[in-house]
C-alpha positions as CSV (number, residue, x, y, z in Angstrom):
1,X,-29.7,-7.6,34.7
2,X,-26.9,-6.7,32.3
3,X,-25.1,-10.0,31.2
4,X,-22.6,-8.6,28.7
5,X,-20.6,-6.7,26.9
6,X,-17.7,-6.0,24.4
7,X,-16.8,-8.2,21.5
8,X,-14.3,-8.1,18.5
9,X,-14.9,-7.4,15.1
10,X,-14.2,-10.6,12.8
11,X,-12.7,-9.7,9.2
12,X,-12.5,-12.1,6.5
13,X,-8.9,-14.3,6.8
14,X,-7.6,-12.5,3.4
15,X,-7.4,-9.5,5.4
16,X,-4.9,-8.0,8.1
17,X,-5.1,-4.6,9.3
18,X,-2.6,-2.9,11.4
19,X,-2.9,-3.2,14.9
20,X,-3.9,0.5,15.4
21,X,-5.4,1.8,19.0
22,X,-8.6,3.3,18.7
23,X,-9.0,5.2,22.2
24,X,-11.7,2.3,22.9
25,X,-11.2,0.3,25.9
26,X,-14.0,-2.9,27.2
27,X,-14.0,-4.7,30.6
28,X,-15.3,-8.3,30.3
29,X,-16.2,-11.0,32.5
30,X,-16.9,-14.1,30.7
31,X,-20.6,-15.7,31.8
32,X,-22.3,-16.8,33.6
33,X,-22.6,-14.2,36.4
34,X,-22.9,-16.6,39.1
35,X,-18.9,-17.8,38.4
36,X,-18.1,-14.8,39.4
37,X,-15.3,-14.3,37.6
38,X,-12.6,-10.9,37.4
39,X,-13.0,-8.5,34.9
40,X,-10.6,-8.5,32.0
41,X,-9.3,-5.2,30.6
42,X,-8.5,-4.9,26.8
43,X,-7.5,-2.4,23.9
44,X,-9.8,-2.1,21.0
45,X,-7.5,-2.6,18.2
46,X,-8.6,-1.1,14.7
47,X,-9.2,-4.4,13.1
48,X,-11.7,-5.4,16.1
49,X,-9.4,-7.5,18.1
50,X,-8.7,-7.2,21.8
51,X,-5.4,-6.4,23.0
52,X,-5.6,-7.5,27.0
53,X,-4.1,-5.1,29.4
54,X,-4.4,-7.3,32.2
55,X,-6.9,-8.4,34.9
56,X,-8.3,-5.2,37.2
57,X,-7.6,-6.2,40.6
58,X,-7.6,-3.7,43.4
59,X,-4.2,-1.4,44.6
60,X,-5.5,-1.6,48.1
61,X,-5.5,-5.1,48.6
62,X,-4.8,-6.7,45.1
63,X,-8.0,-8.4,45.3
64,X,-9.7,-9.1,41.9
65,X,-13.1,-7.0,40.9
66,X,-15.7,-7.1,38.3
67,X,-16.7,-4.1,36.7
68,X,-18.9,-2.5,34.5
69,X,-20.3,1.4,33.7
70,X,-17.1,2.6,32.5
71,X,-16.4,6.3,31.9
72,X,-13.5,8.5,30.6
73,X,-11.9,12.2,31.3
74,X,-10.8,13.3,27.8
75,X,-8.2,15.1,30.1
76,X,-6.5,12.0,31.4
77,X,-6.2,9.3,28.9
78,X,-4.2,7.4,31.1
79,X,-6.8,5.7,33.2
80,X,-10.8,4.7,33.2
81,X,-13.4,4.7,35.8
82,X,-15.9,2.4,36.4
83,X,-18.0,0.9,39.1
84,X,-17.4,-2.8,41.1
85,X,-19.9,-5.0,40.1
86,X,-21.9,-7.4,42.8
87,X,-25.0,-9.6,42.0
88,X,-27.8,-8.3,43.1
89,X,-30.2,-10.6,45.6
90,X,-32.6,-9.6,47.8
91,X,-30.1,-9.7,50.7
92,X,-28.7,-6.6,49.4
93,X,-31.0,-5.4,47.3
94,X,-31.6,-1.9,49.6
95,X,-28.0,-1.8,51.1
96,X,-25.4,-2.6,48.2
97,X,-23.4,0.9,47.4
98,X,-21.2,0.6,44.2
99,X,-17.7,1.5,44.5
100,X,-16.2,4.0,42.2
101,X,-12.5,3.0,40.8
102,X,-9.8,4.9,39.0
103,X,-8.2,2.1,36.2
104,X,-5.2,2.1,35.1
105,X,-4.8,1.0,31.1
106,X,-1.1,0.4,31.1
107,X,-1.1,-2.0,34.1
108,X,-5.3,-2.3,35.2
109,X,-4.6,-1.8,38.6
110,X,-7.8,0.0,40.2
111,X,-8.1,2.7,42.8
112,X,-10.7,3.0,44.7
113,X,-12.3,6.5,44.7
114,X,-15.2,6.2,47.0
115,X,-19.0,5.2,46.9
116,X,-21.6,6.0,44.4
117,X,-24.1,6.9,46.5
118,X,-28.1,6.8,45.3
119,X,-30.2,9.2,45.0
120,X,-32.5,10.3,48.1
121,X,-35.3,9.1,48.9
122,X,-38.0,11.1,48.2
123,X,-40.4,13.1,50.5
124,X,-42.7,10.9,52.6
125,X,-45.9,12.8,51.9
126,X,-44.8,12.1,48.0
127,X,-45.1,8.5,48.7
128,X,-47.8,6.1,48.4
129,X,-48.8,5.6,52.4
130,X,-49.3,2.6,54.3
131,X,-52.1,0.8,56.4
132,X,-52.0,-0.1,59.6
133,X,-51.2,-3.7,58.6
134,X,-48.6,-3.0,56.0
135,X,-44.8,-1.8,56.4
136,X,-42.9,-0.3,53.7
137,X,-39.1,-0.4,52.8
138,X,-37.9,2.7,50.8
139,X,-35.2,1.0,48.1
140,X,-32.4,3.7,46.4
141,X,-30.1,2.4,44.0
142,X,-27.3,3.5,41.7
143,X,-27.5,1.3,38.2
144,X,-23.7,0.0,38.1
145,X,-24.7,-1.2,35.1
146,X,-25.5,1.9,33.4
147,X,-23.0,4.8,32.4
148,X,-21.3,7.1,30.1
149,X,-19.1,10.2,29.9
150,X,-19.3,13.3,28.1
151,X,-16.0,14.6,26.6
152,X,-15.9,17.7,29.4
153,X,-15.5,14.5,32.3
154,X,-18.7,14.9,33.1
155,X,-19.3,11.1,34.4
156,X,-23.4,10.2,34.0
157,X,-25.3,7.2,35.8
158,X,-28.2,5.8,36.5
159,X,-30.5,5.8,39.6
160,X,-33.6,4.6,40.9
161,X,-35.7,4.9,43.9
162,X,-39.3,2.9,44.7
163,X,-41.2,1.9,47.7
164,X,-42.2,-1.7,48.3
165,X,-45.3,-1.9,50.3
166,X,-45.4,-5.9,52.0
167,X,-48.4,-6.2,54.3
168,X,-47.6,-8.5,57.4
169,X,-48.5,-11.2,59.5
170,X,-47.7,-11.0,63.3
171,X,-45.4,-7.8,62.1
172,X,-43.7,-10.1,59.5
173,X,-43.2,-8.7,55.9
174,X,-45.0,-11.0,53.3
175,X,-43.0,-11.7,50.6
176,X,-45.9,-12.0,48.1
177,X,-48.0,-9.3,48.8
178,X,-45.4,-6.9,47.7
179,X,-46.4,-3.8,46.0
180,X,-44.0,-1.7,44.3
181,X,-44.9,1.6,43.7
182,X,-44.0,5.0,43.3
183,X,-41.0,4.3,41.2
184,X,-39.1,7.1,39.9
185,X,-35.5,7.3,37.8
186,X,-32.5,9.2,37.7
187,X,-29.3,11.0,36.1
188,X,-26.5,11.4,38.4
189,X,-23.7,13.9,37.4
190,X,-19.9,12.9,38.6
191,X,-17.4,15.9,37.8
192,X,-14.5,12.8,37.1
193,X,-11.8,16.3,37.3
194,X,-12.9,16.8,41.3
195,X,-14.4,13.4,42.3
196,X,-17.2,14.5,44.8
197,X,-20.5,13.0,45.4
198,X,-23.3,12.1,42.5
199,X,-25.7,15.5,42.0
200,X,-28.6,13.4,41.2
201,X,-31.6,14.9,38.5
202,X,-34.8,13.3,38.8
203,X,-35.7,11.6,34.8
204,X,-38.9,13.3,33.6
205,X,-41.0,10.2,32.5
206,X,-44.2,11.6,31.6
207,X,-43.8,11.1,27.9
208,X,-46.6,7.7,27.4
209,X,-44.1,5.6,25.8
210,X,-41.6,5.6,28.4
211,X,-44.0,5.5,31.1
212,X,-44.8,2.3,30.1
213,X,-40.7,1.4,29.9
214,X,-41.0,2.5,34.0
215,X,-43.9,0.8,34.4
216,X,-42.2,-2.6,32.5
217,X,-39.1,-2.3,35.1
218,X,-41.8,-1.7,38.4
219,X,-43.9,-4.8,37.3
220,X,-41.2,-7.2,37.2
221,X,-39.3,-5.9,40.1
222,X,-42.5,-6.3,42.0
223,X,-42.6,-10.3,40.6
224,X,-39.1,-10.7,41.1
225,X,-40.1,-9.6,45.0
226,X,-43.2,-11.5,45.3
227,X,-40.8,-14.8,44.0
228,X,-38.6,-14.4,47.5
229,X,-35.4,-13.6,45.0
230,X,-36.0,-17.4,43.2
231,X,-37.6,-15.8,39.9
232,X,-36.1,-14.1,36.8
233,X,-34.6,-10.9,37.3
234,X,-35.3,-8.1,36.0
235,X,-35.0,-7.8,32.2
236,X,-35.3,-5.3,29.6
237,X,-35.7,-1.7,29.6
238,X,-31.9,0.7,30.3
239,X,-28.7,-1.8,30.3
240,X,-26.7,0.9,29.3
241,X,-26.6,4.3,28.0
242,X,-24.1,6.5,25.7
243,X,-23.6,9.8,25.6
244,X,-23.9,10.9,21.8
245,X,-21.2,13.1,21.2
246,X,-23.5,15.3,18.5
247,X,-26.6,16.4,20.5
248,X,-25.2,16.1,24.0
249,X,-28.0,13.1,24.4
250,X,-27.9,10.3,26.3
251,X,-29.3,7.2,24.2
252,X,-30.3,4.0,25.1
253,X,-31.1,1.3,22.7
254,X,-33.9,-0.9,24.4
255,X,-33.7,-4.0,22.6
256,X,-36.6,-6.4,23.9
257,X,-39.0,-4.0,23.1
258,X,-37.1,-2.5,19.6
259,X,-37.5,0.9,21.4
260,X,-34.9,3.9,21.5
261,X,-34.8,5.7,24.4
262,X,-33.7,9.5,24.5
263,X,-32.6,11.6,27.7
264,X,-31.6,15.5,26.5
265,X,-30.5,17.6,28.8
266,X,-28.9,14.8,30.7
267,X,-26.4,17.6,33.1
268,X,-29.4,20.0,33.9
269,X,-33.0,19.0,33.7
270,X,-33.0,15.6,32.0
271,X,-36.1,14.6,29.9
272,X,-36.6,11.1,28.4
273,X,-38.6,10.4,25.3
274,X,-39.0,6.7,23.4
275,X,-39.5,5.9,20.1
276,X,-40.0,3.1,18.0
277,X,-37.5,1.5,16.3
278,X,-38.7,1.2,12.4
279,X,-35.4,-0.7,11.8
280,X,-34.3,-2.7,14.4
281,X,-31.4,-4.6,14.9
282,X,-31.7,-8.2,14.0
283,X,-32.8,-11.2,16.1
284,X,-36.2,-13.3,17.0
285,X,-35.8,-14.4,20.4
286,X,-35.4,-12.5,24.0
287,X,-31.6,-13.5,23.7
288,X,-30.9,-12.1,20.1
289,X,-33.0,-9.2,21.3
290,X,-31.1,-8.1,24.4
291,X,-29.0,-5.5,24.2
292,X,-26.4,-5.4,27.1
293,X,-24.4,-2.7,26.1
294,X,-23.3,0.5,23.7
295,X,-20.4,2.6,22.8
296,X,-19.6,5.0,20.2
297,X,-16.5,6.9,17.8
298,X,-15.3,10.2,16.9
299,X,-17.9,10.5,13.9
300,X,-21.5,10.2,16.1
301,X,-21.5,6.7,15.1
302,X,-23.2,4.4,17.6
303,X,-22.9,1.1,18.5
304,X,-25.0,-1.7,20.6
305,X,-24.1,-5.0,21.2
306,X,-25.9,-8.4,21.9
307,X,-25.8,-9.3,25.5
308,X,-25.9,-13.5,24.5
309,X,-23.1,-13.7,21.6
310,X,-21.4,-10.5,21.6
311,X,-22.4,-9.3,18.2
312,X,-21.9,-5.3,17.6
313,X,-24.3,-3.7,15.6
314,X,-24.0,-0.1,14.3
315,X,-27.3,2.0,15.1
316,X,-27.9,5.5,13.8
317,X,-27.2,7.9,16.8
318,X,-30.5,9.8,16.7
319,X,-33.1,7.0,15.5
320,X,-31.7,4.0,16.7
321,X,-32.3,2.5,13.5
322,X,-30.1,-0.5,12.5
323,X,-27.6,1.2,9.5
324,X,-27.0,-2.8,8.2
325,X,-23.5,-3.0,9.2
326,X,-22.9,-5.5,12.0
327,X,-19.6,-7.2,13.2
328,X,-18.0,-10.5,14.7
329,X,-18.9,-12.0,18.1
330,X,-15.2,-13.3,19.2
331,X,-15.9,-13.1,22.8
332,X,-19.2,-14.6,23.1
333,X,-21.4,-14.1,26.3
334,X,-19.6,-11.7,29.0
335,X,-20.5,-9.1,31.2
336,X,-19.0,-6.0,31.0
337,X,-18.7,-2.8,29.2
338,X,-17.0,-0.6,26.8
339,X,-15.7,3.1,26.6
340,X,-14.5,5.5,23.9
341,X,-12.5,8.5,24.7
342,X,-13.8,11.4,22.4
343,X,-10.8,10.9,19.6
344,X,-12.1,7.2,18.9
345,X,-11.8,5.8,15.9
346,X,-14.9,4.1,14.0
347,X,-15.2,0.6,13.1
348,X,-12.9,0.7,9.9
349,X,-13.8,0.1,6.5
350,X,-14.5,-3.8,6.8
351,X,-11.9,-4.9,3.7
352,X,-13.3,-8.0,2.6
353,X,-10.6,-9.0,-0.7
354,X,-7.3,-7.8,-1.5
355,X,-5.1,-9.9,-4.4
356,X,-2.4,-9.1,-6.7
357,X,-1.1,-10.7,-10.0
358,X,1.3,-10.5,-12.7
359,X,-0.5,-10.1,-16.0
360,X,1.2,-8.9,-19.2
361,X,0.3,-5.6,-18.7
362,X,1.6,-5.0,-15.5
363,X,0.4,-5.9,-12.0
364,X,-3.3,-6.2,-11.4
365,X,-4.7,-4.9,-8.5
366,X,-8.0,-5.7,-6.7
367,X,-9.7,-5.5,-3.5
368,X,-13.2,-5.3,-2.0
369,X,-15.1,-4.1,1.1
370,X,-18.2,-4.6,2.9
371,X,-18.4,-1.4,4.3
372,X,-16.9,2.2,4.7
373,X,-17.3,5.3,6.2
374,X,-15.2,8.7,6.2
375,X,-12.8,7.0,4.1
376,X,-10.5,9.4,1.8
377,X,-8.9,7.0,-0.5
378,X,-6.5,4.1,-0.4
379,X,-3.2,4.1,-2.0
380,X,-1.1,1.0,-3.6
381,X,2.0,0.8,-1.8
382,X,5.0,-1.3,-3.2
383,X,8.6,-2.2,-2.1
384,X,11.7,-4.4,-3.3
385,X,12.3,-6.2,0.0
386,X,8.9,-6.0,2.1
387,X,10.3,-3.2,3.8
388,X,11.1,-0.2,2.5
389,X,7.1,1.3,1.0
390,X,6.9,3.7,-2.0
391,X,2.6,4.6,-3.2
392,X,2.4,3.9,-6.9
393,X,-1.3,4.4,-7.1
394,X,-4.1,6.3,-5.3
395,X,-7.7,5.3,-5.7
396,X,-10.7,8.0,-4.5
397,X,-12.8,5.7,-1.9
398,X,-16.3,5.2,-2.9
399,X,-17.9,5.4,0.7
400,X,-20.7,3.3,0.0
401,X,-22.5,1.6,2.6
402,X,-22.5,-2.0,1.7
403,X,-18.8,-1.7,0.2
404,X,-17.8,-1.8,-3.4
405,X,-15.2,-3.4,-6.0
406,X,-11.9,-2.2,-7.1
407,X,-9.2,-2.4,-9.2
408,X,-6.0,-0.9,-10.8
409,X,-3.0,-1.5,-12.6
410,X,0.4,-0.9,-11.4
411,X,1.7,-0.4,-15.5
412,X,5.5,-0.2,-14.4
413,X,6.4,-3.1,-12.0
414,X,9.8,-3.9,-10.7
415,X,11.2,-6.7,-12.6
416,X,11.7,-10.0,-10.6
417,X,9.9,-10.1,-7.0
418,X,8.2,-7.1,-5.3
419,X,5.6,-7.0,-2.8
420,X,2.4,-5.3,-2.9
421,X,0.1,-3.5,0.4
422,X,-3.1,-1.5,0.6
423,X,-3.2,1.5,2.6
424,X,-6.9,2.9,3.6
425,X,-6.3,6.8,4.5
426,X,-9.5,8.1,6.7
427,X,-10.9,11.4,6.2
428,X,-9.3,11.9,9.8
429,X,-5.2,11.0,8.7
430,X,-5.2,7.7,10.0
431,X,-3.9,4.7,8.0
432,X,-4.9,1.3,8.6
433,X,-2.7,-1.3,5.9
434,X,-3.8,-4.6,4.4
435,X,-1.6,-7.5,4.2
436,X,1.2,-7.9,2.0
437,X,1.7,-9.8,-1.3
438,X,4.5,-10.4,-3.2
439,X,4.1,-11.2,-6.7
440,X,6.8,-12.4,-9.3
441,X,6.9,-11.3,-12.9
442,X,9.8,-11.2,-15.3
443,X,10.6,-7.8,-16.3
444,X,11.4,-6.1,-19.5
445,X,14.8,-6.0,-21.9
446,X,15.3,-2.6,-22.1
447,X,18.2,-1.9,-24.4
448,X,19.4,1.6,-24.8
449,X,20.3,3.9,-27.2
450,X,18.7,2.6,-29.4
451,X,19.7,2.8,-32.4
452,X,23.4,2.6,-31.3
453,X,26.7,2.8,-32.5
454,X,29.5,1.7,-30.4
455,X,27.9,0.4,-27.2
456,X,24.6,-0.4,-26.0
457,X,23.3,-0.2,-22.2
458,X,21.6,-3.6,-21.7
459,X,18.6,-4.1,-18.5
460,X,17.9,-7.5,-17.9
461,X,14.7,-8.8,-16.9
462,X,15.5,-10.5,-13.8
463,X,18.5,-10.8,-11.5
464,X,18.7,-14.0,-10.0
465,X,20.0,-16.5,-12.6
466,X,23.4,-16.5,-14.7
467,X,22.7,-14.7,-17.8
468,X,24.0,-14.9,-21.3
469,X,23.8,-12.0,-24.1
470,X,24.2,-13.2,-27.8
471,X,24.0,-10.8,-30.1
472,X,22.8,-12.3,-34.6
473,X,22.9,-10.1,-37.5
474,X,20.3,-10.5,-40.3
475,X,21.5,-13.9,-41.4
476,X,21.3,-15.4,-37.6
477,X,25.3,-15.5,-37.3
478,X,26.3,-14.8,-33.4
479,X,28.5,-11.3,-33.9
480,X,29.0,-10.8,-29.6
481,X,28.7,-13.3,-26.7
482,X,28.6,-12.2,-22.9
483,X,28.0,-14.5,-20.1
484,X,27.1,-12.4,-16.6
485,X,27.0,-14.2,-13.1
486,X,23.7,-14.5,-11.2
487,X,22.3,-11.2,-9.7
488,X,23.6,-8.9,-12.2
489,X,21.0,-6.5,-13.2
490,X,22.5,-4.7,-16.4
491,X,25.8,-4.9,-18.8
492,X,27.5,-3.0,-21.1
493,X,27.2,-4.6,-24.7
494,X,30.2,-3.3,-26.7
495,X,29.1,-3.2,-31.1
496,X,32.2,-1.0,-31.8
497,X,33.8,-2.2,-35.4
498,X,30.0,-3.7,-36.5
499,X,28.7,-3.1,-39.4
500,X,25.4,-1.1,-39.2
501,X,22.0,-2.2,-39.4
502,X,19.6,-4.3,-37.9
503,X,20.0,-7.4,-34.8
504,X,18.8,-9.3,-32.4
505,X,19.9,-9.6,-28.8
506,X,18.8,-12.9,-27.5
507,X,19.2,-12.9,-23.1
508,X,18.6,-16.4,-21.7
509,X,18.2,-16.5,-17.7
510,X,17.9,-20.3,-16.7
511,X,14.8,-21.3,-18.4
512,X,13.4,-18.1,-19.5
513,X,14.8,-15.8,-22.6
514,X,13.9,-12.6,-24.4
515,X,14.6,-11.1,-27.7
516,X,14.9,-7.4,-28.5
517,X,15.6,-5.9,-31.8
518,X,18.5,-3.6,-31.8
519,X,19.3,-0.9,-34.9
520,X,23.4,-0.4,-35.5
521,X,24.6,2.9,-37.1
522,X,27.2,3.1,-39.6
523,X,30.3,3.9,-38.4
């Protein structure tokens, strides 16, 4: 069964975005399944990291809960839904009904809206009859592990129902001879605006390849049967399904097999298709291959994540192909789920360098990435004090896949200490900033008018040391002398009653000194 779900994007340490929401939300329960343990509710940030909300325990009886399937209503941002979890045995295994809850992000207290109940069993003369020796159990069951909503609140879910044929001794079900047959799948339809039953769709399965994904999940639920509960449950085949925002599609990546699986017309008359996976996400074994669950953004992009470690891995939304970009595994092996309301931001542009330094030109500028997407440019923010931001350059983002180098030159610093920020702008208006770095460089003597004739406007290069102004004619005699307390920035030099021509202003600033020529006019 579904073991996981949500984990945090890592970023190299030079990096630190702003804490930005991104309308994502994740539930996690950290493994194994047999601890039980509550579901955690967080806030995606935009630099991957989780912001908890709190623990979802019930408002009926405060009582803790797991949960996983989540699902939105663009119309109430407020709150998430999502079904209570239990771990399926064969004690329950044709009587456990998932719950339905209302969560609430600011405080994760969850309402209990009702029962999701599974689909009907079908017709008895569809169903594969019995012998005189043999009993059969009709099983129905809603998937809690498997949901999605469209942006109209349309909640979708997943459903089964099968027949399990034992035959008997002295009227006794025996546990290995089961047979399970006549297994059929479904999409169930909640309106999450007017909460009212599921309207369950029988899944057309007739397309060969996922046939053979049904026939996958009715062979090992048969062996799981036969095993008296104390084999391997099921594995493989639908953990979890998105809706794709672009098509109206649901999608599910299946990740043992490398398969992606395709349901169109999910609200009316859903169909199911699978295809091969000619890029697949990366991984050897059953646990690298396992994908436990998938979410997406505002831009169609999709993403699946590894059900052992966590990992998220960006697919393309109507292949399944793996696009190369994959992210941090903070939280490790949970089970859970994630959700993005419709206005979710992507996975940012992964900013991998950012560095500033004082060169004699100016300020040097460089920073790389390891991937963007919808990206308009960044900008070169600066300030005096670290708090007060002014952009002094704009740089067109490249877009590329895999990332790419830049640099520019901030040609007029501010003299003495200023502090330096990057600022990605996404096609969308959203701003996401690096972290800050302040960067020292002496600034210029600027001495104006020049040429002068009775008093010149001195700039100093730097304000935080005593300063002294000496002022040599042609032969290196001192003609003026001014001494200025520390933190002065400019002076008044007074060359009234000089002859003219040409000198030298020397300023001295603790260790450091700079020499400017200055022209006199004749008075």
């Amino acid at each position: 069964m579904k073991k996981l779900l949500l984990a945090c994007l890592i970023f190299s340490t030079e990096t630190a975005l702003a804490q930005l929401p991104t309308s994502s939300y994740a539930v996690s329960s950290a493994c194994p399944a047999s601890a039980r343990n509550p579901s955690q509710l967080y806030q995606i940030a935009q630099d991957g990291s989780m912001q908890p909300i709190g623990t979802i325990q019930s408002s009926a009886n405060g009582n803790k809960l797991i949960i996983n399937a989540l699902g939105y209503n663009q119309a109430d941002q407020s709150v998430l839904y999502g079904m209570r979890v239990e771990q399926q045995s064969l004690s329950n295994f044709t009587t456990f009904v998932p719950q339905l809850y209302r969560i609430n992000l600011s405080t994760a207290v969850a309402d209990s809206i009702g029962p999701v109940t599974p689909p009907p069993t079908p017709p008895t003369g569809e169903l594969t009859p019995t012998t005189g020796t043999q009993t059969a159990i009709d099983v129905r069951q809603t998937l809690n592990f498997v949901a999605d909503s469209g942006p109209d609140g349309t909640y979708y879910t997943g459903g089964a129902t099968f027949r399990v044929i034992f035959s008997t001794f002295f009227g006794i079900p025996i546990p290995a001879s089961a047979q399970v047959t006549d297994v059929r799948l479904y999409v169930g339809t909640i309106n999450l605006t007017a909460i009212t039953a599921p309207v369950w769709l029988r899944l057309n399965t007739t397309d060969p390849a996922t046939a053979a994904v049904v026939e996958n999940f009715r062979s090992q639920t048969e062996t799981y049967i036969r095993s008296n509960g104390s084999g391997p449950t099921p594995e493989g085949g639908i953990q979890d399904w998105v809706f794709d925002k672009e098509t109206g599609n649901l999608v599910s990546y299946l990740g043992l097999t490398d398969q992606y699986l395709t349901v169109r017309n999910p609200a009316s008359a859903p169909v199911a298709t699978t295809t091969n996976i000619t890029t697949p996400v990366p991984g050897t074994t059953a646990n690298d291959k396992n994908i436990g669950s998938m979410f997406s953004d505002r831009f169609y992009n999709v993403y699946a994540v590894r059900s052992a470690t966590g990992e998220i891995f960006r697919i393309d939304n109507q292949t399944g192909n793996y696009t190369g970009r994959s992210y941090g595994a903070a939280l490790g092996c949970t089970r859970g789920d994630a959700v993005s309301f419709r206005d979710a931001l992507p996975l940012p542009v992964k900013l991998v360098k950012f560095a500033a330094s004082a060169t004699s030109e100016g300020v040097r500028l460089n920073w790389a990435t390891a991937s963007e997407q919808h990206t308009a440019y960044f900008a070169i923010e600066r300030s005096p004090n670290g708090t007060a931001w002014a952009p002094v350059q704009r740089v067109q983002a490249g877009n590329k896949p895999n990332g790419q180098q830049y640099t520019t030159l901030d040609t007029a610093p501010l003299p003495g200490t200023s502090y330096y920020r990057l600022a990605t702008h996404d096609e969308n208006g959203d701003v996401a900033y690096s972290s800050v770095l302040p960067v020292s460089r002496a600034g210029k003597l600027q001495l104006y008018p020049n040429p002068a004739s009775t008093v010149v406007q001195v700039e100093l290069p730097a304000s935080g040391a005593t300063t002294t102004l000496e002022l040599r004619d042609i032969q290196g005699r001192v003609v003026r002398q001014q001494r200025l307390e520390a933190g002065s920035t400019s002076t008044e030099l007074r060359t009234a009653g000089l002859p003219g021509g040409v000198y030298m202003l020397r300023v001295s600033q603790g260790a450091a000194s700079s020499t400017s020529r200055l022209v006199l006019m004749a008075p």
